[in-house]
N, C-alpha and C positions, 0 to 999 in steps of 0.2 A: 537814702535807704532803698528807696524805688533801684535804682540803677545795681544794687549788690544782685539782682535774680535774674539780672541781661549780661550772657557769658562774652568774651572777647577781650582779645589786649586793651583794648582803647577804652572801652570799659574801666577794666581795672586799673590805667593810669588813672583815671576820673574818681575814680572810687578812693583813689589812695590820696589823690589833690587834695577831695573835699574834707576826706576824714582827718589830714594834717591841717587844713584852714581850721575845719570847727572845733578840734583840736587846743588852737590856739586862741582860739575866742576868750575874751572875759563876757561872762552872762551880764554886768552889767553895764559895762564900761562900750561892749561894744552892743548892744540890745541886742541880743542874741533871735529874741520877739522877729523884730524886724529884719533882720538879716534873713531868718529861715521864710518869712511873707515874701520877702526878694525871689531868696531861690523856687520857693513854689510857684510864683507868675512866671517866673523866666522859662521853667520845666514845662511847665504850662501850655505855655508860647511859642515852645520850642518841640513839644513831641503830642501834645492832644490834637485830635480832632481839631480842624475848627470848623468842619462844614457836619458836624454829628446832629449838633443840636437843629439845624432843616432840615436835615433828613428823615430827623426824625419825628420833626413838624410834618412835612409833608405826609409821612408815612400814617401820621395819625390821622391824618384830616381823609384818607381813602382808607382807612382800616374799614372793614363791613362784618356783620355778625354772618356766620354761614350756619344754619342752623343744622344740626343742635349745638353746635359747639359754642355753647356760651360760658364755660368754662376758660379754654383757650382767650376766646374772646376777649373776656375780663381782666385774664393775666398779662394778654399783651397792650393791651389798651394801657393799662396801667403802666406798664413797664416803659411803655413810649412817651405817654404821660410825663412821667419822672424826666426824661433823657431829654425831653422836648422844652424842659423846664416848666410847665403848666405845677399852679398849686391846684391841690386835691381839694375839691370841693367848689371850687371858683367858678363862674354860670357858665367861662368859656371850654371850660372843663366837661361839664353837666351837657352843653350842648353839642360838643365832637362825640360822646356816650351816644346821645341819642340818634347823631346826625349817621351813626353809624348802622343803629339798629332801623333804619328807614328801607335798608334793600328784602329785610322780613318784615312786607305785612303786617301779617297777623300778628306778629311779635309786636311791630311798632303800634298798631291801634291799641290791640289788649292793654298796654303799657299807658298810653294814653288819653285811656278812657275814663280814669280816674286822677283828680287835681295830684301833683309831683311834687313833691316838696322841694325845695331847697337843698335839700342834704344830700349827697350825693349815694354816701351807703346808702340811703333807704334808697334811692332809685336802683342802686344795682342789686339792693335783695329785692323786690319787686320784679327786675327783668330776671334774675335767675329764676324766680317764684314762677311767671310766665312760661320760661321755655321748659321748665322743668312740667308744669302741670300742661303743655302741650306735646313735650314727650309723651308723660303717661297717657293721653289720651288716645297718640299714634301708636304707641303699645298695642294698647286696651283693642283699638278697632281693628288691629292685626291678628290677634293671637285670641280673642274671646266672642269673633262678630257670629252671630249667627245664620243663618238661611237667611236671606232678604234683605236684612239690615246692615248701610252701610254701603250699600251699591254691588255687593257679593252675592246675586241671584244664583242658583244652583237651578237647573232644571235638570230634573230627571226621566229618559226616555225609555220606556220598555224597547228593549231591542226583541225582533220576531226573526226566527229563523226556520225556514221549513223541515221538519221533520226530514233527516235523511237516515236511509237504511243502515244498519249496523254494517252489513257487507254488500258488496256490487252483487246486481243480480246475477241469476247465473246465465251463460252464455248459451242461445239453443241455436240451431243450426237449422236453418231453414230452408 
């Protein structure tokens, strides 16, 4: 079925083989079960990846949280998770999560400060919880700091300028 949405002659000789073999199959005389297990290792073996699954170990093990993006973050972490074969929730799982968010600080202590469960959604609402309540605070100190507070001193200086005449004076001839 895969092979019917890949255009080409060779193709469609292939496409028209398999559809006359399965065709002729008996479901029970010849295990149809097993035969189609065959064809999907062989397809398998013959057009996947086989170097996906490290790469995309690897790719997990130097993923790092760039903040804020802990959105992104989460999506790919997980995404690579899946491809890398890791199950979700598993401690080696929970530990590339965190191994990640170690290049932020504050993100990795705040997170840390308090015992982790076991469960991996509560760790990632937790770190979302984090970067999210450390946005609003880079917010907050951007756009509402006042005079002083916040390392934002304003000084304000009387500027003096000597009184000058409306017009030049006039010119006398001496």
């Amino acid at each position: 079925m895969a092979l019917m949405y890949i255009k080409g002659d060779k193709v469609d000789r292939s496409v028209k083989r398999i559809t006359e073999w399965w065709d002729m199959l008996d479901l029970v005389a010849h295990n149809v079960h097993y035969s189609w297990t065959l064809f999907l290792d062989a397809f398998r073996k013959q057009f996947l990846d086989h170097t996906k699954q490290q790469y995309t170990g690897i790719k997990i093990e130097t993923l790092k949280l760039h903040f804020p993006a802990i959105d992104e973050y989460v999506s790919e972490f997980e995404d690579l998770a899946t491809l890398a074969g890791y199950t979700i929730g598993s401690t080696e799982m929970i530990n590339l999560f965190l191994k990640g968010l170690a290049t932020s600080a504050n993100i990795f202590e705040k997170v840390m400060d308090h015992p982790i469960s076991n469960n991996y959604y509560d760790l990632k609402d937790k770190v979302i919880n984090v970067v999210k309540a450390r946005q609003l605070v880079n917010t907050l100190k951007r756009t509402m700091a006042t005079p002083g507070r916040f390392g934002l001193v304003q000084t304000f200086r009387p500027t003096y300028r000597a009184h000058a005449p409306s017009r030049p004076p006039p010119y006398s001839a001496v």
